[in-house]
Backbone as JSON, one array per atom type, in Angstrom:
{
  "sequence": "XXXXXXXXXXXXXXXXXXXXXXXXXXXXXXXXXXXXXXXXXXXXXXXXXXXXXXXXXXXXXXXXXXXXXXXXXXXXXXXXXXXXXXXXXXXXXXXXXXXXXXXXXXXXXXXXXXXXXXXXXXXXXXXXXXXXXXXXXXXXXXXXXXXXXXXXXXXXXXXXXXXXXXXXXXXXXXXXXXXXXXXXXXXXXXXXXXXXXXXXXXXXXXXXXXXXXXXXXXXXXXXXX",
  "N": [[0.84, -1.2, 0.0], [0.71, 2.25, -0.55], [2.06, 4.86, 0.82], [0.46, 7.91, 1.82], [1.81, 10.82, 0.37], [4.01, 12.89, 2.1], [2.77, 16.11, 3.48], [2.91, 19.67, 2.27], [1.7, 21.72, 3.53], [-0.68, 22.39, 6.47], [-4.13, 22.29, 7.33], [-5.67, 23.9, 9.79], [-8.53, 23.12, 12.42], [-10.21, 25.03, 14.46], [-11.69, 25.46, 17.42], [-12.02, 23.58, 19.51], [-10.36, 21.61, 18.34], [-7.56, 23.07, 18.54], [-7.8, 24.48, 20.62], [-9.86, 24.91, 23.14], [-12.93, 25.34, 25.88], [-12.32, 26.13, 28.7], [-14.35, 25.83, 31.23], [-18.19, 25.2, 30.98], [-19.95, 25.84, 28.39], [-22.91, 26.75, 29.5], [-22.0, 27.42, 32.38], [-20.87, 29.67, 32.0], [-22.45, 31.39, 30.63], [-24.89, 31.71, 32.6], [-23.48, 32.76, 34.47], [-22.84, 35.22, 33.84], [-25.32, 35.82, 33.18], [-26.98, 36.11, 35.55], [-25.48, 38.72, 36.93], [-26.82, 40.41, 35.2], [-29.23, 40.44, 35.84], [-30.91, 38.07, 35.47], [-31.84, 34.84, 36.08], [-30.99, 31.75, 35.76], [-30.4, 28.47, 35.2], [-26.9, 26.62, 35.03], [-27.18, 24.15, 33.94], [-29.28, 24.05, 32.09], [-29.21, 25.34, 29.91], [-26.2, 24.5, 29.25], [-27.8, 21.93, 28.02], [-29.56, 23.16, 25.93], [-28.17, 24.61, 24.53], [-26.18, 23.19, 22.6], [-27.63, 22.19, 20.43], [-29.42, 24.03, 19.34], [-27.31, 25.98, 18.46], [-26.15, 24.26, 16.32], [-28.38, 24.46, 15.09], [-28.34, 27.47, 14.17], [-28.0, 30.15, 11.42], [-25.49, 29.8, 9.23], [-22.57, 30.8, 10.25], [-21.62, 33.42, 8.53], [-21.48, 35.92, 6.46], [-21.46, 36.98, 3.41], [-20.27, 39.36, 1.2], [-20.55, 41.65, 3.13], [-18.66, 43.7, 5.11], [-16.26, 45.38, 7.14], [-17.03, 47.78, 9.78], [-19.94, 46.99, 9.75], [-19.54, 43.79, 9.53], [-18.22, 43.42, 11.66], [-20.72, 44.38, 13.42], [-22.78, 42.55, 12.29], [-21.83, 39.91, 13.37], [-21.64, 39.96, 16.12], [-24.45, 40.71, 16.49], [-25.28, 37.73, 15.68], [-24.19, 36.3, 17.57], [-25.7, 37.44, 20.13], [-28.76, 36.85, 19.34], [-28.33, 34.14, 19.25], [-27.5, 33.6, 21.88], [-29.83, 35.13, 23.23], [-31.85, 33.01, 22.25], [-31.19, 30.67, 23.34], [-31.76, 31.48, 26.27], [-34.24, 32.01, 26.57], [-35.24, 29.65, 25.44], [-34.82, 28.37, 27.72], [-36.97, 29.28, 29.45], [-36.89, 31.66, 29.89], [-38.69, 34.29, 28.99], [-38.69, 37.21, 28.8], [-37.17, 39.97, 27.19], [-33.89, 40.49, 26.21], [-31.37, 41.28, 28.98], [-30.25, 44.29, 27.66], [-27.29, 44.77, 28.07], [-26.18, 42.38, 27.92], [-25.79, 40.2, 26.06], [-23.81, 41.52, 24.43], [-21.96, 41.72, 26.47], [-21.08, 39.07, 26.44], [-20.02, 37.95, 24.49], [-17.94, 40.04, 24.31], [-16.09, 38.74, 25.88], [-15.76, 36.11, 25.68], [-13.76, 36.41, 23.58], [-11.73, 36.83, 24.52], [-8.44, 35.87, 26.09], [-9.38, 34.62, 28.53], [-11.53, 32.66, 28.48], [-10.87, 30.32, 27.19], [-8.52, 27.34, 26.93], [-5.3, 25.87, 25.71], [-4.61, 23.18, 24.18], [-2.92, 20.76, 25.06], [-0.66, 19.15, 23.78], [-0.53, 20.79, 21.58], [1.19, 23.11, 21.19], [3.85, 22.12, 20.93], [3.34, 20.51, 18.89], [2.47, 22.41, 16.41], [5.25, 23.93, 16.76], [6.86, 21.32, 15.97], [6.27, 21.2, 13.56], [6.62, 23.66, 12.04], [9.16, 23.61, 12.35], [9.67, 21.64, 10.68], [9.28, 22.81, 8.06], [6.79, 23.21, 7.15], [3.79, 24.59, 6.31], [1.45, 26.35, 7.91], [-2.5, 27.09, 8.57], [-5.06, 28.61, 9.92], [-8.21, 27.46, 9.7], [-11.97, 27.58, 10.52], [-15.07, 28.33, 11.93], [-15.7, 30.54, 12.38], [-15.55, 33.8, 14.0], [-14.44, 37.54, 13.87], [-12.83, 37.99, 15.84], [-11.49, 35.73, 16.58], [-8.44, 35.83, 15.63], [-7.19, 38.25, 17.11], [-7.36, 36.57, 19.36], [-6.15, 34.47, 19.06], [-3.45, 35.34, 18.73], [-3.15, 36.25, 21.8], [-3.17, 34.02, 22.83], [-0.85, 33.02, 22.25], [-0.6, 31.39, 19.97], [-0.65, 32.66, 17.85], [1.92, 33.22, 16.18], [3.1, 31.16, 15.57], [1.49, 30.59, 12.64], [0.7, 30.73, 9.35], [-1.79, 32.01, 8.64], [-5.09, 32.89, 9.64], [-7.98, 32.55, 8.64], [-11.62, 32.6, 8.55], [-15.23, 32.11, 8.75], [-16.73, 34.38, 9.05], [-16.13, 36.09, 7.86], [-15.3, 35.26, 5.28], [-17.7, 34.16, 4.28], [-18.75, 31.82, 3.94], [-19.56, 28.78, 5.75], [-17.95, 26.38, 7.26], [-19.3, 23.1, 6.08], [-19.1, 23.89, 3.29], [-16.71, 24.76, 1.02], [-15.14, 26.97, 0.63], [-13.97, 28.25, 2.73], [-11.81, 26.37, 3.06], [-10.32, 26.95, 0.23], [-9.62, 29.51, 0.66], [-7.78, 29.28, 2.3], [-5.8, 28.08, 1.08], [-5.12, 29.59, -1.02], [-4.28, 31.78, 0.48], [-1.64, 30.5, 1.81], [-0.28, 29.73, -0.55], [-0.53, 27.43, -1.65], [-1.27, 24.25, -3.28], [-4.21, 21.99, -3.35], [-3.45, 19.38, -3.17], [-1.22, 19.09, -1.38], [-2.1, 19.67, 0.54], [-2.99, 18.94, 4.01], [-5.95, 18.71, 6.23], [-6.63, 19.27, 9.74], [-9.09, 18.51, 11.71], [-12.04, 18.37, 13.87], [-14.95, 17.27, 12.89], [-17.85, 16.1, 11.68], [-18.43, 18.42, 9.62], [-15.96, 19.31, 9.32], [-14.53, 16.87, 7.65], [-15.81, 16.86, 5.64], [-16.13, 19.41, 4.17], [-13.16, 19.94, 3.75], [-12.99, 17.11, 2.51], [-14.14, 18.64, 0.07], [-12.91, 20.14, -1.02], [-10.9, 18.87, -1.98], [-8.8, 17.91, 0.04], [-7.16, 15.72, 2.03], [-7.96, 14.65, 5.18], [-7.7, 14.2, 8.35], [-9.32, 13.53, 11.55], [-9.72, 14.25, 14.68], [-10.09, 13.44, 18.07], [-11.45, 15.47, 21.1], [-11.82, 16.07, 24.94], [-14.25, 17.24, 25.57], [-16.22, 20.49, 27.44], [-19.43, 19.9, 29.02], [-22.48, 21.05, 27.05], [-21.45, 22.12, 25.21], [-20.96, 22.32, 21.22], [-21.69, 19.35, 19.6], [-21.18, 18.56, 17.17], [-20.53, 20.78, 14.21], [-18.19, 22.08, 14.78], [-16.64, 25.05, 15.64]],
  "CA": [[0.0, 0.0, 0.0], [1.09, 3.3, -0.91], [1.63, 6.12, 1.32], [0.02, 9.61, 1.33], [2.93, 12.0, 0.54], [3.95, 14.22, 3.26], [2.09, 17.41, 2.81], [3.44, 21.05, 2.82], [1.15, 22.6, 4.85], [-1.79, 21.77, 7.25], [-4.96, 23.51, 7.8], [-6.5, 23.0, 11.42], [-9.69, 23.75, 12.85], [-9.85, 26.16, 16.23], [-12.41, 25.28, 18.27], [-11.79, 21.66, 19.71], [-8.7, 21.06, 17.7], [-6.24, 23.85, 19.03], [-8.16, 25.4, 21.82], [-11.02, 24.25, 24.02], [-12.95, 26.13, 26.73], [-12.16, 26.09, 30.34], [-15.83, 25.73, 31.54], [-19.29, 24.87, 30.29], [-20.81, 27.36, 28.01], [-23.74, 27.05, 30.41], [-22.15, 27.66, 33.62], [-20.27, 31.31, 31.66], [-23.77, 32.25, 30.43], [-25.89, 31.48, 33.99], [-22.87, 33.45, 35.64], [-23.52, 36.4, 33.28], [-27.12, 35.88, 33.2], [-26.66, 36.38, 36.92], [-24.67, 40.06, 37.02], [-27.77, 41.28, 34.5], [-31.01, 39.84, 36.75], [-31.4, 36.73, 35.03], [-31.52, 33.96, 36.57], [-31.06, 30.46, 34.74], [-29.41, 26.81, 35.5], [-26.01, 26.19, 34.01], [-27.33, 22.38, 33.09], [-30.39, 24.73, 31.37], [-28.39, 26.32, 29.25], [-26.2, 23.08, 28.57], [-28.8, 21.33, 27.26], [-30.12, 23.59, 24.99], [-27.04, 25.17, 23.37], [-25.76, 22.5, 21.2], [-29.17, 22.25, 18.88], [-29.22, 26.23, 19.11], [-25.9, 26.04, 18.18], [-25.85, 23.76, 15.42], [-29.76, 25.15, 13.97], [-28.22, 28.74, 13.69], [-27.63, 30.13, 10.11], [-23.89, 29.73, 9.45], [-21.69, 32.18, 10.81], [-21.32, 33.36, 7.42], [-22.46, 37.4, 5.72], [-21.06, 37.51, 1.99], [-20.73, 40.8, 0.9], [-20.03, 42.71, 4.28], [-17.32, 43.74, 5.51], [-15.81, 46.29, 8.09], [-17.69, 47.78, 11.11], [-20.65, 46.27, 9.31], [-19.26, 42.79, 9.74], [-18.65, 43.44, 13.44], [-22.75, 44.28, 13.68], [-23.33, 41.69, 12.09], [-21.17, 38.69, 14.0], [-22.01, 40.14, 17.39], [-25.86, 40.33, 16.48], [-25.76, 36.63, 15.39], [-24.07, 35.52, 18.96], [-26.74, 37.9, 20.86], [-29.51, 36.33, 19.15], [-27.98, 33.0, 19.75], [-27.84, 33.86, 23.58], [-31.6, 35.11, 23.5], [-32.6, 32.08, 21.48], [-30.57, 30.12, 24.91], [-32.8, 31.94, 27.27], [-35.45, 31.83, 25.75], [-35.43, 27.58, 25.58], [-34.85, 27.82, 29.54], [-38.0, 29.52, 30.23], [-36.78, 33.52, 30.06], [-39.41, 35.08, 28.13], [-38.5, 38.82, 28.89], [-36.05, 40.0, 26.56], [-32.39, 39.58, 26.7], [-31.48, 42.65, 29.08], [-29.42, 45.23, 26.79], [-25.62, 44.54, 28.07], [-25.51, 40.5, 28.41], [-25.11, 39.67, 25.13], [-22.74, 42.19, 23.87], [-20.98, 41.02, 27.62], [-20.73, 37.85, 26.38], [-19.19, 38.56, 23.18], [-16.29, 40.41, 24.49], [-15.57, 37.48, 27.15], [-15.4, 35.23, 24.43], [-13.05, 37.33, 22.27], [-10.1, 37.01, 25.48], [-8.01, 34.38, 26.75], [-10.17, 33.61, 30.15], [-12.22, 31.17, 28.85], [-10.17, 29.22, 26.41], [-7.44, 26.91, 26.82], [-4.75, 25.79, 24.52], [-4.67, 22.02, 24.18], [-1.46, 20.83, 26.17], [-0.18, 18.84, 23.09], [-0.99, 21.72, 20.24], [2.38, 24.3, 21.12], [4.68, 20.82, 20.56], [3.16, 20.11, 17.46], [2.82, 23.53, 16.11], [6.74, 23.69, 16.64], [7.49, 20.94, 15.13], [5.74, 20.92, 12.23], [7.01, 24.49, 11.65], [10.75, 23.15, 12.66], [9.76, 20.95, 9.28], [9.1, 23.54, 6.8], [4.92, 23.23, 6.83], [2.96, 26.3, 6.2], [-0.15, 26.15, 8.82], [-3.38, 28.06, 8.5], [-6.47, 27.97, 10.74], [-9.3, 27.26, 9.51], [-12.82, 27.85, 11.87], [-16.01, 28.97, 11.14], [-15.7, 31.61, 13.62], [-15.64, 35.66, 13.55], [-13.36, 37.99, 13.78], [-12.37, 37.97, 17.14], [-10.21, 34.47, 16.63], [-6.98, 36.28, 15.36], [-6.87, 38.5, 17.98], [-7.54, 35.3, 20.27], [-5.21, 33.14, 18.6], [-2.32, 36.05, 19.38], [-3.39, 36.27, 23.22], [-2.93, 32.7, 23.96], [0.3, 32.7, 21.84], [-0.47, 30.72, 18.81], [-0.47, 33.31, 16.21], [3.5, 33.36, 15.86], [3.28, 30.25, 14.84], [0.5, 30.5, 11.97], [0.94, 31.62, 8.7], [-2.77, 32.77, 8.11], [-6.47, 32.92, 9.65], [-9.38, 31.72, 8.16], [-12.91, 32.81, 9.52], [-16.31, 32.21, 7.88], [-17.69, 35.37, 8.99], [-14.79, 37.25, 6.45], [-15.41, 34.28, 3.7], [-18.79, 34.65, 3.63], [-19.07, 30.54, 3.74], [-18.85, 28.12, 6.65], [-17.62, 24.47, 6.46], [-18.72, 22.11, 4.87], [-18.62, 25.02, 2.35], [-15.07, 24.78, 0.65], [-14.73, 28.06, 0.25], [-13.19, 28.74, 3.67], [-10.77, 25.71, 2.67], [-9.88, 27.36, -0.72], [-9.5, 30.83, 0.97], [-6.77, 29.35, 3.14], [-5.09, 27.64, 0.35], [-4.91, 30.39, -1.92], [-3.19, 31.92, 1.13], [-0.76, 29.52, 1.8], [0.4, 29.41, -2.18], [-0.04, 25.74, -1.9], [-2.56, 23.2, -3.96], [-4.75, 21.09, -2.3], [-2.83, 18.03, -3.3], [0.08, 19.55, -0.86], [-2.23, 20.02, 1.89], [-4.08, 18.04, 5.06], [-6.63, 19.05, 6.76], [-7.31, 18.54, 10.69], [-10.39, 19.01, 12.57], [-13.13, 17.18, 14.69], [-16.4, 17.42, 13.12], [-18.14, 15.84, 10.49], [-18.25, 19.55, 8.55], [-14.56, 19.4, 8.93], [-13.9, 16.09, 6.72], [-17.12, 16.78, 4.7], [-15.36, 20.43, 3.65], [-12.04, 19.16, 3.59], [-12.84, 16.69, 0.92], [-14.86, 19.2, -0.92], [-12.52, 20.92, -2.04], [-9.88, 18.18, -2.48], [-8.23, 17.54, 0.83], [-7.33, 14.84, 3.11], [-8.82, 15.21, 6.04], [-7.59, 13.62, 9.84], [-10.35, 13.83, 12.89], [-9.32, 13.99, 16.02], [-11.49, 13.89, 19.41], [-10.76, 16.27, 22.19], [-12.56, 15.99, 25.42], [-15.02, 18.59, 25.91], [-17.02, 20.55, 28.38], [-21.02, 19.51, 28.7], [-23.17, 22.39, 26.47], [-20.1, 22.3, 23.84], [-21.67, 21.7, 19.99], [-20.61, 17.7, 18.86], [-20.62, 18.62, 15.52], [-20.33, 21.89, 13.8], [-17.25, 22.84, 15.49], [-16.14, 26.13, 15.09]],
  "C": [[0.88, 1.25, 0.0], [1.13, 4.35, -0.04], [1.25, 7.12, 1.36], [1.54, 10.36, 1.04], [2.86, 13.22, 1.75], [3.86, 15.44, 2.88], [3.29, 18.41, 3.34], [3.06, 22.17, 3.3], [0.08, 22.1, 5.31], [-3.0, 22.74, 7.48], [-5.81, 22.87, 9.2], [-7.71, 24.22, 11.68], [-9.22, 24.52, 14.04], [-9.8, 25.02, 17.29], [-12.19, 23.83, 18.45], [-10.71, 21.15, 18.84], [-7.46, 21.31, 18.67], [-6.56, 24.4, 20.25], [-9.87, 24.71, 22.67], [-11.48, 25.58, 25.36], [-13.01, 25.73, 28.05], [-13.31, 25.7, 31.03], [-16.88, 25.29, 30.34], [-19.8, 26.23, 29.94], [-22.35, 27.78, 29.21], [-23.61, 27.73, 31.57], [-21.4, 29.77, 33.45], [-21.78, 32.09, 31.99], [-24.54, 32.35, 31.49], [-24.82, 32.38, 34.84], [-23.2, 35.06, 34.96], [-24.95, 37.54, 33.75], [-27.22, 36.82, 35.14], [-26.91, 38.26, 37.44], [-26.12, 41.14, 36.24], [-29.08, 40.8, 35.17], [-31.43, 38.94, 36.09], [-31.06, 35.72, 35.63], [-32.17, 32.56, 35.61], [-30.33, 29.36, 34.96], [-28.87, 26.86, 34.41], [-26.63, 25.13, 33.35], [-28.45, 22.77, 31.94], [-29.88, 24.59, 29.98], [-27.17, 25.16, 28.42], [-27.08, 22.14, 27.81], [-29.18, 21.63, 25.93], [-29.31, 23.54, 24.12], [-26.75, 24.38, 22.5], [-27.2, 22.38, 20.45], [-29.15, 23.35, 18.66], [-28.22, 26.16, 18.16], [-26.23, 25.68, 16.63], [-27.32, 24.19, 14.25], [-29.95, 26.36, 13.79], [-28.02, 28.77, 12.38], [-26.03, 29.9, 10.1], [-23.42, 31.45, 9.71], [-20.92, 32.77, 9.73], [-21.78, 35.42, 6.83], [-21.88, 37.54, 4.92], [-21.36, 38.61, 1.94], [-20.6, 41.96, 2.19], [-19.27, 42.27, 4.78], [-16.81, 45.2, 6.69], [-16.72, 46.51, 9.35], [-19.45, 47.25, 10.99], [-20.82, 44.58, 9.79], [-19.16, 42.99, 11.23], [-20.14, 43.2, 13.97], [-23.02, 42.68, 13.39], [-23.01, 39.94, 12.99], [-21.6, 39.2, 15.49], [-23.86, 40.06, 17.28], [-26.21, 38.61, 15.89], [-25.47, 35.76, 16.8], [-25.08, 36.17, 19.5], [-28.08, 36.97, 20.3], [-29.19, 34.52, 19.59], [-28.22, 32.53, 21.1], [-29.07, 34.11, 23.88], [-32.24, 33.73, 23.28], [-32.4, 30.53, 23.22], [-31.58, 30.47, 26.03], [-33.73, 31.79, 27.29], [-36.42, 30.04, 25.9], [-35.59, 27.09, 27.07], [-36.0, 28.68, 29.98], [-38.09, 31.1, 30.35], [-37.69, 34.21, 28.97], [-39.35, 36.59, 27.58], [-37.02, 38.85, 27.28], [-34.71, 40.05, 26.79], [-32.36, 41.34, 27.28], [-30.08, 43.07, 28.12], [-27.59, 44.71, 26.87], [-25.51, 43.11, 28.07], [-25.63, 39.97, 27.1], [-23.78, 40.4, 24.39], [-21.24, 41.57, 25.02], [-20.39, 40.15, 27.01], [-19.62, 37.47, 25.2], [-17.92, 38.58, 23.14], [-15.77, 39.34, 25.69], [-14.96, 36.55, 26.19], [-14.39, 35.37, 23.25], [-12.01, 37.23, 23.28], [-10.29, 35.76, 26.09], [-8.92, 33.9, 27.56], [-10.99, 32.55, 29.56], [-11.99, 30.2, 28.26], [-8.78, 29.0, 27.24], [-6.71, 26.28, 25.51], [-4.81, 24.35, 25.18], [-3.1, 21.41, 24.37], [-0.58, 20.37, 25.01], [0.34, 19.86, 21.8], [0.54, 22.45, 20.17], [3.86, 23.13, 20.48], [4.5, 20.52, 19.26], [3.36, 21.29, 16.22], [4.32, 24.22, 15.67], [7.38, 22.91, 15.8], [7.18, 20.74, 13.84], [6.62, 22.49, 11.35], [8.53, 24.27, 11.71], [10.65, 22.77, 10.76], [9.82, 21.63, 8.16], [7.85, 23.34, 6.47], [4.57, 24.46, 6.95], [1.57, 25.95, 6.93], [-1.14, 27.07, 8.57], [-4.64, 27.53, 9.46], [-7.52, 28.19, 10.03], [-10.87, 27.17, 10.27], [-14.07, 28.68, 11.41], [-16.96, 29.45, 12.53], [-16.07, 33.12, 13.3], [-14.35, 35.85, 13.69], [-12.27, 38.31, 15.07], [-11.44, 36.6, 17.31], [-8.79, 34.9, 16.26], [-6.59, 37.21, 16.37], [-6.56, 37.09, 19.75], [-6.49, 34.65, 20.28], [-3.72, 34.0, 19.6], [-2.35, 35.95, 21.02], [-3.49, 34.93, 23.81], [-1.45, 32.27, 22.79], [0.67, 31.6, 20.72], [-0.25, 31.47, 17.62], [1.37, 33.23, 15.85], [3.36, 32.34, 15.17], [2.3, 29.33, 13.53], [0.78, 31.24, 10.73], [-0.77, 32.7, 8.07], [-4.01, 32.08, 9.09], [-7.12, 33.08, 9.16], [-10.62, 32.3, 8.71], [-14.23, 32.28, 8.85], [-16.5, 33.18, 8.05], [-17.16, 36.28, 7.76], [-15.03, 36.65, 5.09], [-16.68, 34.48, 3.25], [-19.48, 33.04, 2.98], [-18.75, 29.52, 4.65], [-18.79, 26.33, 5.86], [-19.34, 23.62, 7.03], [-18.54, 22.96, 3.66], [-17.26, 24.57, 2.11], [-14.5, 25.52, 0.54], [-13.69, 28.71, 1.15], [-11.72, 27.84, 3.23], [-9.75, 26.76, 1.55], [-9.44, 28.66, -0.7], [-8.02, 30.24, 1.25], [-5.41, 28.79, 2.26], [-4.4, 28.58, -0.73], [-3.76, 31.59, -0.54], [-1.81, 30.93, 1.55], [0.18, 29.3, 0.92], [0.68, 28.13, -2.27], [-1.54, 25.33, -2.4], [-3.33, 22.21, -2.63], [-4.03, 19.83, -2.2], [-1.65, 17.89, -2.41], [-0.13, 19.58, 0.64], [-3.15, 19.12, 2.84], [-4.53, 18.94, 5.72], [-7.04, 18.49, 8.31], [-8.13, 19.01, 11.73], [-11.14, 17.64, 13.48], [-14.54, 17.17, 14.24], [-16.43, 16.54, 12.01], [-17.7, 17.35, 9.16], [-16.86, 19.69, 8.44], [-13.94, 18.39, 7.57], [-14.75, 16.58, 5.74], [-16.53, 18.25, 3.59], [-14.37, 20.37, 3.02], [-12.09, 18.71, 2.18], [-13.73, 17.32, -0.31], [-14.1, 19.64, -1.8], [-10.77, 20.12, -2.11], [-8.94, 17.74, -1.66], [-7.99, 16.44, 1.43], [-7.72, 15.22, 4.08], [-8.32, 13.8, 7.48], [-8.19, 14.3, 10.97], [-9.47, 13.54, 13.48], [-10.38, 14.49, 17.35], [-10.78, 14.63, 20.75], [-11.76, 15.72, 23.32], [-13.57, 17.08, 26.14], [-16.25, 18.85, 26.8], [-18.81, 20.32, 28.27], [-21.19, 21.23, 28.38], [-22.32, 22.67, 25.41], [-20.64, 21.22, 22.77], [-20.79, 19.67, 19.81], [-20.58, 17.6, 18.03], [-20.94, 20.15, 15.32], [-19.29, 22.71, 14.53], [-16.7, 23.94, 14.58], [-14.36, 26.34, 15.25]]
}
């Protein structure tokens, strides 16, 4: 049997690949919820989120761009968070500051970690001469992110959907990152954890290696961002 050829660059997912979050999205949002007069059970709020999650539109707006695109990626997590409240029984509306809160929490180190293996690999792959790109069908707040937990040095490009204007399984985010990179698909692997990761991946001509992290309850099991 034949081996794959060793590629010359890699594209990795974020969310549950390279970084994971410290807590349950439930027990952030119920501490929030809290500070603004809502009151709501973390396990609530767990429950719901992954279907929320995964039966939002994609984190996607072709065609906008600048402080536009901001509006627009912060009004798709706020609605997200109402849509959360909402499932646990909060009828009132979301009060004014706790989704924008939530936003900028999510945009800094505190509630991510880096995955203990990821800075080792990262290294050596870049020791090798691989060109890395992230891939994530995130906003725009992941490149600042990435820098503040000390991965961007070692990245040659970020990826987003909200900037592409196509999330995965879409290929488009793939083909963004490739066309950065100056490498073919035939050059490059792909590694993530979701189905939309391989399903993307081989859309647009990739190999594609899953990997499973272990993640906090209320964290999507597919559509990782």
């Amino acid at each position: 049997m034949t081996e794959a050829p060793r590629p010359e660059g890699l594209l990795l997912d974020a969310m549950g690949t390279l970084i994971g979050l410290r807590r349950s999205v439930g027990s952030t949002y119920a501490a929030f919820a809290a500070e603004h007069g809502v009151t709501v059970e973390a396990e609530a709020i767990n429950a719901v989120f992954p279907q929320l999650f995964r039966a939002a539109p994609p984190l996607a707006f072709p065609g906008v761009a600048g402080e536009a695109l901001l509006a627009a990626e912060r009004g798709w997590w706020v609605d997200l968070i109402a849509a959360c409240l909402k499932a646990c029984g909060h009828e009132e509306p979301l009060p004014a500051g706790l989704g924008p809160a939530l936003f900028e929490h999510y945009g800094t180190a505190e509630p991510w970690q880096v995955y203990d293996d990821v800075l080792e690999h990262l290294e050596r792959w870049r020791s090798a001469g691989l060109r890395l790109a992230v891939v994530s069908n995130f906003d725009q707040r992941l490149g600042p992110l990435l820098d503040q937990l000390q991965l961007a040095p070692l990245l040659d490009a970020v990826v987003v959907s909200s900037q592409v204007g196509a999330a995965k399984p879409d290929p488009r985010p793939f083909q963004r990152a490739l066309e950065l990179l100056e490498l073919p698909a035939t050059a490059v692997w792909h590694i993530g954890d979701s189905p939309e990761d391989e399903a993307g991946a081989q859309a647009a001509g990739l190999r594609c290696v899953l990997i499973q992290r272990p993640k906090p309850s209320g964290t999507p099991g597919a559509g990782s961002v």
